[in-house]
N, C-alpha and C positions, 0 to 999 in steps of 0.2 A: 504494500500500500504506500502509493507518496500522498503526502499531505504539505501543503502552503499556511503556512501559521505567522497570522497578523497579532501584532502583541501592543497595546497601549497600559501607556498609564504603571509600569511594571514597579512592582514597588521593590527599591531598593533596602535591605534589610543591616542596620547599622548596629553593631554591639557595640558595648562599650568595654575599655580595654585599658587594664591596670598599669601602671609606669615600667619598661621594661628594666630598671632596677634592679639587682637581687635582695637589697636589703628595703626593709621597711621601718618605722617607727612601729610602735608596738599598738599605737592605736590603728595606723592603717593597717596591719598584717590583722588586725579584731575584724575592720570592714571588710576586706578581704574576705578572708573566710566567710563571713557572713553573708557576702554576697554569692561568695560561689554556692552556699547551703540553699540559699533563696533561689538559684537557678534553678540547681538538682529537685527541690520540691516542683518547680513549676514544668518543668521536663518531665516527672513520672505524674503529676495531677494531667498533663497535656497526652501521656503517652494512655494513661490509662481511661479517658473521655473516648465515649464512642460517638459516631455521626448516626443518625439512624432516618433511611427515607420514610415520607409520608406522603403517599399518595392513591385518591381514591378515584382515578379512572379506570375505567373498563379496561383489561385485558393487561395490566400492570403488574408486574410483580414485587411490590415492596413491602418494608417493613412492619407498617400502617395504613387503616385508612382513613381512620379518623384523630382528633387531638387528643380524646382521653386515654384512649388506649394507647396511645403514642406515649405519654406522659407517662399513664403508668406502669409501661413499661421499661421505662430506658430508666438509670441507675444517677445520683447525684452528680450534677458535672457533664452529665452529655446532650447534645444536640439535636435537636429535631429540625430536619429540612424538611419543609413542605413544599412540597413541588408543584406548576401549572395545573389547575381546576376550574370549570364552571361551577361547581360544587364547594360549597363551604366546607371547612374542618370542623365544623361543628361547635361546641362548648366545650371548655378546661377548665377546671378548679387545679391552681399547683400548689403543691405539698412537697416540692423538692427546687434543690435551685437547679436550672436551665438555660441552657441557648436553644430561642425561635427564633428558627428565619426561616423569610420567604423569598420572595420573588421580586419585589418590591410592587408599584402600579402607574400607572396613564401609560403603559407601557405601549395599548395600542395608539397613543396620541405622540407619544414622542419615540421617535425613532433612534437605532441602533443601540439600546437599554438591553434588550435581552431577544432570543431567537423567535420567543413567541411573545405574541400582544396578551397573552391570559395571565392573570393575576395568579398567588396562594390567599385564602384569603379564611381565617376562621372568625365564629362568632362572638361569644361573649367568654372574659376571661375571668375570674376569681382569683385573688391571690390574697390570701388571708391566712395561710400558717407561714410563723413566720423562720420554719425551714425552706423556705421559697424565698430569701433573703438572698441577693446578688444575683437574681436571674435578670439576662437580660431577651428583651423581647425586640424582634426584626420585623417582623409579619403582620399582614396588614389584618383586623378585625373590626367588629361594633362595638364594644363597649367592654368596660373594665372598670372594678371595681377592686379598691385595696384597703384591705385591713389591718394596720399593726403592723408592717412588714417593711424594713427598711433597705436600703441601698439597693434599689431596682432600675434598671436601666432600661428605660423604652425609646429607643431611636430608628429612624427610616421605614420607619408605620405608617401606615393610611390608618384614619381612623374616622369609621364612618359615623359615628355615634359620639360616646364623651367617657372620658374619664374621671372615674372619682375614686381621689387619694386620700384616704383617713388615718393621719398618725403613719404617715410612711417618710421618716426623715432619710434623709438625702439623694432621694431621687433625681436622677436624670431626667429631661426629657429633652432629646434633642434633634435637630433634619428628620419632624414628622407633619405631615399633612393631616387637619381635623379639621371634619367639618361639622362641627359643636365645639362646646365647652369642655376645657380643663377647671376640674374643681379641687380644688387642693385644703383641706382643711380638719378638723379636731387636734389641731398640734403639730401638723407638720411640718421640720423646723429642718432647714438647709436645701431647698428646694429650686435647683436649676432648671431652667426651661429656656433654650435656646436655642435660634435658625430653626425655629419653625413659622408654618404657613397654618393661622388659627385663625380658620375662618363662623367665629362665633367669640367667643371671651375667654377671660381667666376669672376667676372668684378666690379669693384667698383670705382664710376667714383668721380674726386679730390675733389667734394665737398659733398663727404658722407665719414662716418668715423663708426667703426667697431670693436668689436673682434673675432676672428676666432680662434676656440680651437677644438683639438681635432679630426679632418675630415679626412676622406680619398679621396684624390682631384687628381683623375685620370685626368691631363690636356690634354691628348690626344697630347703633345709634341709641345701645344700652350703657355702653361705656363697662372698663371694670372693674374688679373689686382686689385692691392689693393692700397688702397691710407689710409693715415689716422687710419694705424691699428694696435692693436697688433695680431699678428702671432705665435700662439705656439702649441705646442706638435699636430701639421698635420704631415700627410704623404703623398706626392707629387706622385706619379706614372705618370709613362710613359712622364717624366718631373721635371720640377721643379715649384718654387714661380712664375716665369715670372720677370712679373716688379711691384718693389714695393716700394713709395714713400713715405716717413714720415713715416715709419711703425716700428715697434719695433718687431724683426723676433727672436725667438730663440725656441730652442731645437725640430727642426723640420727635417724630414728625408726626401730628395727624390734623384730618381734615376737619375737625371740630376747634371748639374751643378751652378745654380743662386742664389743659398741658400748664404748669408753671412758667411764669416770664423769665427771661432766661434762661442758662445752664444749659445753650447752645438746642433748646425746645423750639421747633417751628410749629405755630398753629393755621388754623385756615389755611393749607396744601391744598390744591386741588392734584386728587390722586392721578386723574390721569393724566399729571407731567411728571409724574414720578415713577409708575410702571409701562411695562409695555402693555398690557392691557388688562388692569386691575378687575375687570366685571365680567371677564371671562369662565373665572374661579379654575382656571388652568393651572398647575403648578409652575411650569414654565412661563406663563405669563405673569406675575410678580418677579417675574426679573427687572433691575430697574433699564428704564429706555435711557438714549447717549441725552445728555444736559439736565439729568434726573438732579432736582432739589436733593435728593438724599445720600449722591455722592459724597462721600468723603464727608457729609454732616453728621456720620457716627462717634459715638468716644475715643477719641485720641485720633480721629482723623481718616478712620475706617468708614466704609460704607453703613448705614442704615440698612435695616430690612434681614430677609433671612439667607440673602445672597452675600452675605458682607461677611467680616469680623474672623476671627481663626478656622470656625471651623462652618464652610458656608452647608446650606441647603444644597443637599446632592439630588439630580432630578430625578423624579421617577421612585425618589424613595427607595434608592437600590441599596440594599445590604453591604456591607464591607468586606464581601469575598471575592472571587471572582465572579464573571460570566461568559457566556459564549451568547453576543450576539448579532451575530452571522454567520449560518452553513451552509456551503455550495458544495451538494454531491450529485453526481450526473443520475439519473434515475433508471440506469441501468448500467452491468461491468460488461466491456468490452476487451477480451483478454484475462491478465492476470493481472495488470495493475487499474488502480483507481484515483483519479486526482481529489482530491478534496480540498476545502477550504473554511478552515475555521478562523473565526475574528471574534476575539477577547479583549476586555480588561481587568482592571484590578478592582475599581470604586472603591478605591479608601476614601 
């Protein structure tokens, strides 16, 4: 078999690497070792993680086919891929910590994302023991609900529904598409939510506290509820902040009026010289257009919005592994060789 193999985006992989020295002070030869012990753990916790397929099409042979069973089956620490469906994954309550990934989505709107335009996509998620504590979730669903459960990572989701966080400190959430409400509230205290595309609000009730960087926070002219937070470099549509208490608000743009004077705050924007076409609800579209107000009007000189800042809005909501999205294979062998042609990247 010959095959043509297109490679973007390849990530280069950097270790970090001790003084070639032979001697050490006694505190670096401490670090040392300790570092090298902290590999060796994360080497046998990486070797002993399994990948496990889920997928419930006709005529497929894998692992799963649905989430529950998928969940509880696989072992603390392992992975569940859910693979292309017109078919939901169904419901999961987790009870162990996990990696979900999918597919990511708009996959059939924007091109060269992945080989096929069909989403992974499950329904409603539970996370309430809190042995379910550092799972991170990739896969797009409706709705989630957490209880008591800390350090959870939900990033490059679709989420067609809304999230509610209760008492789940120091959650991530970051490069996801919602089209609802993030609710975050009964105490939950260090709560990041960044470069995302929130197309409904945030709610954050006085005894949970937050950074919010970077989002595009379509309030629907509800405006929202932050307590506890810093606030920067967002873009407010169809609204503004709302009401915002203890909060440290600056260099944020929206089309309303509630934004505090100064600290680099634009109010009255008219969003359509800020996106390329904000009322599209496209992911792609909240990119900002060339002469955008919100260039460089972020913190410290960074873009606004959810394309901006360290770590921007990846489109399509694609997972941080690979993909393959392009295959060219002739639809029948001629001989005994076959040309093929696969085209990848990385989407870190």
């Amino acid at each position: 078999m010959v095959s043509t193999i297109e490679r973007s985006d390849h990530p280069n992989w950097v270790f970090d690497r001790f003084p070639a020295e032979n001697t050490f002070e006694p505190k670096q030869l401490f670090m040392k070792k300790r570092y090298i012990i902290w590999v060796i753990i994360l080497l046998c916790n990486a070797a002993q993680a399994k990948i496990w397929r889920v997928n419930n099409n006709t005529g497929i042979a894998a692992d799963f086919t649905n989430a529950q069973a998928a969940h509880d089956g696989a072992a603390m620490g392992d992975t569940l891929h859910f693979e292309p469906s017109l078919s939901s994954y169904g419901n999961v309550m987790l009870s162990k910590r996990l990696v979900l990934i999918g597919t990511g989505d708009f996959l059939d709107i924007n091109p060269n994302q992945q080989s096929t335009g069909i989403a992974a996509r499950l329904s409603d998620l539970n996370i309430s023991n809190p042995a379910a504590a550092g799972t991170v979730i990739m896969v797009s669903f409706s709705y989630m609900i957490i209880q008591n459960v800390p350090n959870l990572v939900i990033q490059r989701c679709y989420i067609s529904n809304l999230v509610d966080a209760n008492n789940a400190d120091n959650m991530v959430i970051r490069n996801c598409y919602f089209q609802n409400n993030i609710n975050i509230q009964s105490g939950s205290a260090n709560i990041l939510v960044h470069n995302n595309i929130i197309r409904a609000h945030i709610s954050m009730d006085a005894g949970s506290s937050g950074t919010i960087l970077n989002n595009v926070i379509s309030t629907n002219g509800n405006g929202s509820l932050l307590y506890n937070s810093i606030v920067r470099s967002n873009i407010f549509v169809n609204g503004g902040v709302g009401l915002a208490v203890a909060c440290t608000i600056e260099n944020n743009l929206e089309s309303g009026s509630s934004l505090p004077a100064g600290s680099g705050n634009q109010s009255s924007v008219s969003m359509s010289t800020v996106f390329i076409n904000h009322s599209s609800g496209l992911d792609k579209d909240f990119q900002l257009k060339a002469g955008s107000p919100a260039i460089a009007a972020g913190y410290g000189g960074i873009d606004a919005g959810a394309y901006g800042g360290l770590s921007p809005y990846v489109l399509s909501v694609l997972p941080n592994v690979p993909s393959v999205y392009k295959l060219i294979a002739p639809p029948s062998v001629s001989g005994n060789t076959m040309s093929i042609t696969i085209s990848t990247k990385s989407n870190n």
